[in-house]
N, C-alpha and C positions, 0 to 999 in steps of 0.2 A: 338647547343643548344638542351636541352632534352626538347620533347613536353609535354610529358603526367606526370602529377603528380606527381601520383605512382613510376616511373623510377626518376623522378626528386630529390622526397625526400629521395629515395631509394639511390640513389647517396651521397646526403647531408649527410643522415645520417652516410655513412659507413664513411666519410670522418671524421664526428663530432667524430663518435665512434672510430676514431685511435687518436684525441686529448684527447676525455671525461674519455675515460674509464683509462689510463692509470693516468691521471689527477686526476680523483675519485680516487682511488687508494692511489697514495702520498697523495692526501691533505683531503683525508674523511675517504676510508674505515683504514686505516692503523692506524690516529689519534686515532680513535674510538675502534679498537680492541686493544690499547695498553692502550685506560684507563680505557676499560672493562679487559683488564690483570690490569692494576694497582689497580680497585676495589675488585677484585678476590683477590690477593696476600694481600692488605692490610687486608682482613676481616682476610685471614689465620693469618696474625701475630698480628692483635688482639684475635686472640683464640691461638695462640702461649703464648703470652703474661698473656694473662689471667690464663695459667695454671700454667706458673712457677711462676704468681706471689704468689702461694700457697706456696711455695718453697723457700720464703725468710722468714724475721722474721726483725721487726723494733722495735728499741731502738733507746734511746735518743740519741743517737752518727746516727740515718738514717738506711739505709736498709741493711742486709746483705745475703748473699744468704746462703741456707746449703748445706756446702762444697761437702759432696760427692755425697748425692743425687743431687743438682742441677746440679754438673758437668756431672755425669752420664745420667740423663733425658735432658740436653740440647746436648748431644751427641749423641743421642737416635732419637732428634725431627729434627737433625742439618742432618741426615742420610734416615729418611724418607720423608721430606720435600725441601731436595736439598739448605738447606741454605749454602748461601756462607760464612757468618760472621754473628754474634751475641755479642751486648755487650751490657752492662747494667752498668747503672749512677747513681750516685747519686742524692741527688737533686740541687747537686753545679755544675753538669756535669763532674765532674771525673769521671772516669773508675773503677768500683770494679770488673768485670768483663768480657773478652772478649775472641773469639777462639783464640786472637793472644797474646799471655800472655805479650810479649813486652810494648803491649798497657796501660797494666793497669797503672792504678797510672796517666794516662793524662789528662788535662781536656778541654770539649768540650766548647771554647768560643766564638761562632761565635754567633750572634747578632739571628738566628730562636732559638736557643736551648729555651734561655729565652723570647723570646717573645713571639712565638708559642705553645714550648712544653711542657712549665713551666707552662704555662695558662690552661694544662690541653687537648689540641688539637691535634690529630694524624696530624701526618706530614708524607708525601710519594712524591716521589721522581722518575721517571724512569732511570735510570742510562746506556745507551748503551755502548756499548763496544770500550774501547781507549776513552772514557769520564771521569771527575773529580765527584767523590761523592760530596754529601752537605758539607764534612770535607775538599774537596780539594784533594783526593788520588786521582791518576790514575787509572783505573780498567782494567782489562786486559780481564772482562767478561761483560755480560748484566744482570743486576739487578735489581730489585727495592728494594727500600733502603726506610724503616718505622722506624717509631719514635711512640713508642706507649708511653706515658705516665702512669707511674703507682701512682694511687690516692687513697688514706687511709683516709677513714672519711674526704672526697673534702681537701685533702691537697696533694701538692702534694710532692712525694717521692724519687722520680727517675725517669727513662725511660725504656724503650728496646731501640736496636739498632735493626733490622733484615733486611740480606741483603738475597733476594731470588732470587736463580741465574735460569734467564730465559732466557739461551744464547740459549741453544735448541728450546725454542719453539719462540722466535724471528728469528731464521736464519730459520725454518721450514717458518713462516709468508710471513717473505720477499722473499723466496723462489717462495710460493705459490701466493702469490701475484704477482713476478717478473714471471712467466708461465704463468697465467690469464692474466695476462696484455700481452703478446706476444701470445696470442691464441686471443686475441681480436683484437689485431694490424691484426696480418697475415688475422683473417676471414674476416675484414674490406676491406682490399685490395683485397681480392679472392671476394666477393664480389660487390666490384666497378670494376673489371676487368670483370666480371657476367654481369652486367650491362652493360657495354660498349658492349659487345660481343652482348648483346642481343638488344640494341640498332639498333645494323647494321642488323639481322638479321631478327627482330619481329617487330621492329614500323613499317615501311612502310604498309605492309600485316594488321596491327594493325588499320592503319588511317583509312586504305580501309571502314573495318568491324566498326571505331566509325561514321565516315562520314555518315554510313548509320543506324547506329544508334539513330542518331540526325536527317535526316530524318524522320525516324518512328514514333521517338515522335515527330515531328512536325504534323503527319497525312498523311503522303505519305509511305502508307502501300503495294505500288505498284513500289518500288525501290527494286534493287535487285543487288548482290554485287556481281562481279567477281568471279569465281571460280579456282584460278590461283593453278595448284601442286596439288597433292594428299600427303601433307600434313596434319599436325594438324591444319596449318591455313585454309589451303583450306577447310578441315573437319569443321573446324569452319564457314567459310563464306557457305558452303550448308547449317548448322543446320540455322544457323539466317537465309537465305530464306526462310526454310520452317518452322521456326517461321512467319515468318511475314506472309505469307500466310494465316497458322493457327489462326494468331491475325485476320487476316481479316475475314474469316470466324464468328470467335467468336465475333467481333464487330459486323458484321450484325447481327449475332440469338440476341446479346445482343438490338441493336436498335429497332428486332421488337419486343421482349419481353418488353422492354422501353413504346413502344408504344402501346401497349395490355393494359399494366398497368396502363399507363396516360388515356386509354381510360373508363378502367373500374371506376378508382378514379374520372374521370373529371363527367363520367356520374352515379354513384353512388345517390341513394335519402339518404343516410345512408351519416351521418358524421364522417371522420373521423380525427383524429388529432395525428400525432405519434413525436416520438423524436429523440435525438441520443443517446448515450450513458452517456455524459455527461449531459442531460435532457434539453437542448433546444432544442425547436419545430423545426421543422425540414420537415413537412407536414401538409397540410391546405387544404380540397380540397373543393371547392366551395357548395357543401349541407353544410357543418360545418360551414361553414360562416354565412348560412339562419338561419339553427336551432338555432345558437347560438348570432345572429343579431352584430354581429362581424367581423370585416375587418380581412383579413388575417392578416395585420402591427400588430393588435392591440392582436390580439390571442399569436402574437410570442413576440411582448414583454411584455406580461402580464405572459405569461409563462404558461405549463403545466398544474399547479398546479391549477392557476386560471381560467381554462376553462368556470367554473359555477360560479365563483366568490366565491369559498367556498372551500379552500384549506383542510380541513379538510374531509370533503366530499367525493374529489376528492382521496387522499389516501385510506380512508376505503373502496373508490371502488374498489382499485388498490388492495390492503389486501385481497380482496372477490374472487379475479379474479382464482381462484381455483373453484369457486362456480359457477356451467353453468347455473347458473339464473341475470337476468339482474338487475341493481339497479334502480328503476325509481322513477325518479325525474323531478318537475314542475319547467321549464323556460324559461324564456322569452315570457310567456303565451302560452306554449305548455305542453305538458308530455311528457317526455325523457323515452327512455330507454339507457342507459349507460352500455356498458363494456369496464371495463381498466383492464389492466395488464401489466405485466414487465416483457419484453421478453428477455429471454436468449439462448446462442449457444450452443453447442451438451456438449461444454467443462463446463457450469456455466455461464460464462463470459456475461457481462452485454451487452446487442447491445442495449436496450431502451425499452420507455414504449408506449401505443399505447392507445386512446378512443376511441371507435364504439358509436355515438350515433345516434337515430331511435325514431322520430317525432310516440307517441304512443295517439297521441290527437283523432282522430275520433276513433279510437279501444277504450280507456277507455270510450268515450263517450257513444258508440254502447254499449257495457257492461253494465254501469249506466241504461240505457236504461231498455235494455233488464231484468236487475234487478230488476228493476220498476216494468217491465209487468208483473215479474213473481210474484210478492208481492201484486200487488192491483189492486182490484176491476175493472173491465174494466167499467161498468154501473157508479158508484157511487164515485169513485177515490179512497174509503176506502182500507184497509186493507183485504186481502183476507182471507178465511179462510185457507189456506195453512199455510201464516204468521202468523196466529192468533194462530197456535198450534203451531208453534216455540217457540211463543212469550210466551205464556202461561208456555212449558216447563224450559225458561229461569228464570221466573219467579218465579216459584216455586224452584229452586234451589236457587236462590240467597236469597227466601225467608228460606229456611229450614238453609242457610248458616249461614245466619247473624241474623236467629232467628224475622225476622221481618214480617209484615201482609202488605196485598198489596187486593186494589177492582177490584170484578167483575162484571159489568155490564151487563146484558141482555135484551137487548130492542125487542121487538115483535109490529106489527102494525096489531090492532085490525082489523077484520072486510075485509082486503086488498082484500082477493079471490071475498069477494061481490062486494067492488071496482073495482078489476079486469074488475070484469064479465058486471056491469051496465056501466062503464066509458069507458074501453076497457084498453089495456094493454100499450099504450104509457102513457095516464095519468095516471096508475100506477108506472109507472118506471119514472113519473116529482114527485111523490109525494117519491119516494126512492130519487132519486136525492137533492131534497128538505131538508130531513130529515138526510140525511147525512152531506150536507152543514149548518143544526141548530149545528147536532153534533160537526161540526170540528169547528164552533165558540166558543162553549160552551165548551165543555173540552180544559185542558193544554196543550200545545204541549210534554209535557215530557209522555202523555196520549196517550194511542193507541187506535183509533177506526176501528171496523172492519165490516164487513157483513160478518155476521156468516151462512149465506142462505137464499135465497126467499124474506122476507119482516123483518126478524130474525137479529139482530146486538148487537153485546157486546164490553163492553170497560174496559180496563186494565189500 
């Protein structure tokens, strides 16, 4: 019994291919190019047909041919074209013309003439060699034998006969067919003799090297095959050793590289979220869980897209991902900063898309902060005068823009310095304090109040 596959089907088939092919043969390719010869030949003797049908002339007595031209032009067409026989009918199926003059004057009754040809419809024939034509002759050549009807204002007139001798190119066919099919037989059998030869020689040494094959992929990276001959086999069972060694090797760097990379994702404060190729999640590493108050289960079937719960969102990040500035966005009652992109290999080729996101809550905070302090009043909470000359030059733009009038207020606190001086400078700075908290009840919030300096304040 043949073990392996490959040898197995290898066998099968040369075996199938001394039945198939010689089988294809008679009963497909042979069919097939005799009625691609039969459509070939018919078209010819519809363009045969067609030309001499200029070459008759029809009166009430039916068609007749002109005698010397026609004779001459179908001698002409009967010499370049290889026809065997040509004749032509009337519409009663006699003969008014034919290559065998004996012929004429006969007439054709067989039950196609009028049912087929008379209705107007080419009729073709293959005709082999020591076979009876449609009329019943014996042929002593290979033919095909056409009926072209000829039709006068849809009536019909007469016919053609044309017999085009294809003895040549059928004996060439069968020829060639009969050598294709015995080059296929013989390699079949040289073939499954190949087979058997190689059988005795190559499986055993063969089992050796798959036996250990199947090892490997089981994880037993520490088997190692016999090195029997300095052979191609033997050549072969050293190279798989020192494959396998090398696999071994390259599993461990790959294990600790494995583990580097679980170590840096497990411990990561950055979340992040990547896919495959096909755009399921595919990675979840425990901060992306936090930030995004999300179970792993629920990340990966909610899918990429829906990270933030805003699939629109999440693309236009992915579209930005050119842009090495972050998208940041409020969720889950945090501030995200987010980058996605869609990663490709050296070739185009799509490997997947990946999210960075990075908890930016006490930083925006610290900012806001810090924006404050630099805008107001540390004493009075007002508006500083830093901001008050921003504000002022926005104003004026927007006023010259739009054509429109905007107030300035200047408040001054009479008298303060004496204040100062008799009360002492904390009850000065309760009565700024004071005056500021009238102002910010009293004016709009769309109103800006500032300390313009000292005891000094304006509003916008």
């Amino acid at each position: 019994m043949l073990k392996y596959r490959f040898l197995r089907n290898s066998f099968l088939l040369s075996l199938l291919a001394t039945v198939i092919v010689p089988s294809y043969a008679i009963f497909i390719l042979f069919p097939n190019v005799t009625t691609l010869l039969l459509e070939q030949t018919e078209q010819s003797a519809i363009r045969i047909a067609t030309h001499l049908q200029r070459l008759i002339v029809v009166d009430a007595t039916g068609i007749h041919p002109l005698a010397s031209v026609f004779a001459e032009e179908i001698a002409k067409i009967s010499t370049d074209f290889s026809l065997f026989k040509n004749r032509l009918f009337d519409a009663q199926g006699r003969i008014i013309h034919s290559s065998d003059l004996s012929e004429i004057g006969q007439v054709n009754k067989h039950d196609y003439f009028q049912q087929v040809v008379a209705k107007g419809r080419i009729l073709s024939k293959v005709v082999t060699k020591e076979e009876n034509s449609m009329e019943g002759e014996l042929l002593s050549l290979s033919v095909v034998e056409t009926y072209v009807p000829v039709m006068i204002d849809n009536r019909f007139q007469g016919a053609f006969e044309i017999y085009f001798d294809i003895t040549l190119e059928t004996d060439n066919l069968n020829r060639i067919l009969f050598q294709g099919s015995m080059i296929m037989v013989v390699s079949s059998l040289a073939l499954t003799l190949m087979i058997l030869i190689v059988r005795r020689a190559v499986v055993r040494p063969i089992s050796r090297v798959t036996d250990a094959m199947s090892r490997m992929a089981q994880g037993d990276l520490d088997h190692k095959v016999p090195v029997v001959g300095h052979d191609e086999i033997g050549d072969m069972a050293q190279i798989f050793n020192q494959m396998c060694q090398q696999l071994k090797h390259a599993h461990s760097g790959l294990k600790q590289e494995r583990d580097k990379l679980n170590t840096i994702l497990l411990g990561a404060r950055e979340g992040i979220v990547s896919t495959d190729a096909t755009g399921g999640v595919v990675l979840v590493n425990p901060a992306a869980e936090v930030l995004l108050g999300k179970t792993r289960k629920q990340i990966v079937q909610d899918g990429f897209a829906n990270i933030l719960d805003d699939p629109e969102f999440v693309a236009s990040s992915v579209q930005r991902s050119s842009i090495d500035v972050p998208t940041t966005v409020v969720y889950n009652q945090k501030v995200l900063n987010i980058h996605a992109a869609t990663i490709h290999d050296s070739l185009g080729g799509l490997i997947g898309s990946m999210a960075l996101l990075r908890d930016v809550t006490a930083e925006k905070q610290l900012e806001e902060k810090l924006r404050n302090l630099s805008y107001t009043d540390a004493l009075t909470g007002l508006l500083n005068r830093r901001r008050l000359d921003e504000l002022l030059q926005s104003e004026f733009s927007r006023a010259d823009r739009y054509r429109h009038n905007f107030g300035f207020l200047m408040i001054d606190v009479d008298h303060f310095k004496r204040f100062n001086d008799h009360h002492g400078h904390d009850q000065g700075d309760r009565v700024l304090i004071h005056l500021a908290k009238v102002m910010k009840n009293h004016f709009r919030a769309v109103d800006s109040c500032c300390r313009y300096g000292g005891e000094e304040f304006a509003v916008i």
